[in-house]
C-alpha positions in Angstrom: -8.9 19.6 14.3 -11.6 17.7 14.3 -11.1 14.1 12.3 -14.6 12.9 10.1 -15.9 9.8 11.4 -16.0 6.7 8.8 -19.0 4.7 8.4 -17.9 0.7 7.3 -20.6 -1.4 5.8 -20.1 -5.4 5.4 -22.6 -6.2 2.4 -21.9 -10.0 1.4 -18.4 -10.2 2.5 -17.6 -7.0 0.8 -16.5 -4.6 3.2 -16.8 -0.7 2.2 -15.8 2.3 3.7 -17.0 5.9 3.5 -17.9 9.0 4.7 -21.5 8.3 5.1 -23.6 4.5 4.7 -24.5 5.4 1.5 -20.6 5.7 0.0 -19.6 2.6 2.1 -22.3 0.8 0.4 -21.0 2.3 -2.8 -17.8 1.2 -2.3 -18.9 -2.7 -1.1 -20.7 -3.0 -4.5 -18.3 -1.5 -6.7 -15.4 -4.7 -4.9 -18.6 -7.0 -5.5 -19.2 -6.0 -9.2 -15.5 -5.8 -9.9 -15.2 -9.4 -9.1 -17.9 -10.6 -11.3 -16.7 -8.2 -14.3 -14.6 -11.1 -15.7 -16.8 -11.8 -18.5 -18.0 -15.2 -16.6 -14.1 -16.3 -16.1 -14.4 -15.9 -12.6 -14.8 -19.8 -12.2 -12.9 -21.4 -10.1 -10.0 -24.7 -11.5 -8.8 -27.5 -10.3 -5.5 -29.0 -10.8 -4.2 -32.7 -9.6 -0.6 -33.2 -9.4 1.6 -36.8 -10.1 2.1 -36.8 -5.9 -1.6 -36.3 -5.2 -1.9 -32.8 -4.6 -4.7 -30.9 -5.5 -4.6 -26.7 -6.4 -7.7 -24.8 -6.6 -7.1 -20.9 -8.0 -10.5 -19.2 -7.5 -12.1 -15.7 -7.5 -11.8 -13.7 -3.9 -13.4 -10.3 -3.8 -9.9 -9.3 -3.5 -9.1 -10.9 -6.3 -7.6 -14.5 -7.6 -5.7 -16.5 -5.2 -5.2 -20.7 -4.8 -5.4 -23.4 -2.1 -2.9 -25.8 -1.8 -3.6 -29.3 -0.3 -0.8 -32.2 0.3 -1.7 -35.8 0.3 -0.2 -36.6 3.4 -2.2 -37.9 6.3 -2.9 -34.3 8.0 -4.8 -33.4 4.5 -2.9 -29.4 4.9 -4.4 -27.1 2.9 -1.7 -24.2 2.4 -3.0 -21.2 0.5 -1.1 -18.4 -2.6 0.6 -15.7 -0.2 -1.4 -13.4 -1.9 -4.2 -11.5 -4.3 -3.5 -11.9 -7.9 -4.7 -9.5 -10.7 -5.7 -12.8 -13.1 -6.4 -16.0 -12.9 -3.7 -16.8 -15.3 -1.1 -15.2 -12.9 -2.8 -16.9 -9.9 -2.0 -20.3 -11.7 1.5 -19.4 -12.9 2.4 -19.0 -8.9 0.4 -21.8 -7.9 2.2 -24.7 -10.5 5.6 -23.3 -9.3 4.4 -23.5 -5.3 4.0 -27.1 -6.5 6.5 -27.5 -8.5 9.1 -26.6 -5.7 8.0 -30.1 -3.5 9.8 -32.1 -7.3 12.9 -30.8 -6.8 14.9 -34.0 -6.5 12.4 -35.8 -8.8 13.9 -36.9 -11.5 10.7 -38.3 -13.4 9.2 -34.7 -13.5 12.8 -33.3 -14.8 13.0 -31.8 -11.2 9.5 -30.0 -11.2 10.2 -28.8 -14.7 7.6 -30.7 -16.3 5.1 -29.1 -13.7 5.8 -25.5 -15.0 4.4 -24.3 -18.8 6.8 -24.3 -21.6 6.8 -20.8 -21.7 7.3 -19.7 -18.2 11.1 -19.0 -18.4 11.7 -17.3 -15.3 9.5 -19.8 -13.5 12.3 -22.1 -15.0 15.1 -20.5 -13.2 13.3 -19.8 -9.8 13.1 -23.6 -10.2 16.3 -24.1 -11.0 17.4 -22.0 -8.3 15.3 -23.8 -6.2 16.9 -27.1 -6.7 20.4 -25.8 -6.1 19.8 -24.0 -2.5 17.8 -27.9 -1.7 20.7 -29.6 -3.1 23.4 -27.2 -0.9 21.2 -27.9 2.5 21.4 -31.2 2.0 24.9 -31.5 1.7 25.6 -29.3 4.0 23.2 -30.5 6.8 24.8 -33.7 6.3 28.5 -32.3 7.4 26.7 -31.4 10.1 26.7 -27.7 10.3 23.8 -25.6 11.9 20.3 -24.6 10.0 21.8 -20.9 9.7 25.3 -22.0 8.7 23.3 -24.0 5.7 20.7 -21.4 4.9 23.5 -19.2 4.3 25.8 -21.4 2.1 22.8 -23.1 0.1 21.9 -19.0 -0.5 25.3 -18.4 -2.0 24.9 -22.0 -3.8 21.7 -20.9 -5.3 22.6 -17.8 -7.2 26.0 -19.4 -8.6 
């Protein structure tokens, strides 16, 4: 059985793949105009954070994602684990990335205040969050191994 060859064409970035140059193509410009079809939302927003971070979320051609940078002397930009379908859900992940680095601050309620009101389950992934960093803590501090903590701040977390 003979298998049809696939042609791949790069056209700004956009990478398309058919069955001849002309579908490829196709397929390119349909990513491109897809990620402009946001009515003119597709503009990218800043956020600054009490601890200096900065968060970008901005428009890929795979769709919205963020960048993450720390204020510490390296200057680490970390970036979303992923594509999301919206902006809005691109920010939603990126204020709880942050918020999960004010776990023991007590000034920002613990990372609360970094979250929208009206993000309940961001709330309890927070909250979560706080009780598997409290359980390490403790336990790294009687000495036990990474795993042996990992394990027991897991079973902390979800009681």
């Amino acid at each position: 059985m003979k298998t049809a060859k696939l042609v791949d064409v790069d056209l700004y970035g956009a990478l398309g793949t058919g069955s001849t140059k002309t579908e490829a193509k196709a397929q390119a410009e349909a990513k491109i105009s897809k990620a402009f079809a946001d009515h003119g939302q597709y503009n990218p927003q800043m956020m600054r954070f009490p601890m200096g971070e900065v968060v970008t979320v901005y428009r890929t051609l795979e769709g919205w994602t963020y960048g993450f940078m720390c204020p510490d002397e390296t200057r680490k930009v970390s970036y979303g684990c992923g594509n999301y379908p919206s902006k809005r859900d691109a920010t939603r992940h990126a204020l709880r990335h942050v918020a999960q680095g004010y776990w023991d601050n007590e000034a920002t309620d613990y990372g609360h205040d970094i979250l929208p009101a009206i993000d309940d389950e961001g709330h309890r992934e927070q909250t979560s969050y706080r009780r598997f960093q409290e359980a390490y803590r403790v336990l790294k501090a009687q000495g036990k191994t990474d795993s042996e903590c990992h394990y027991e701040a897991c079973q902390a977390m979800h009681a």
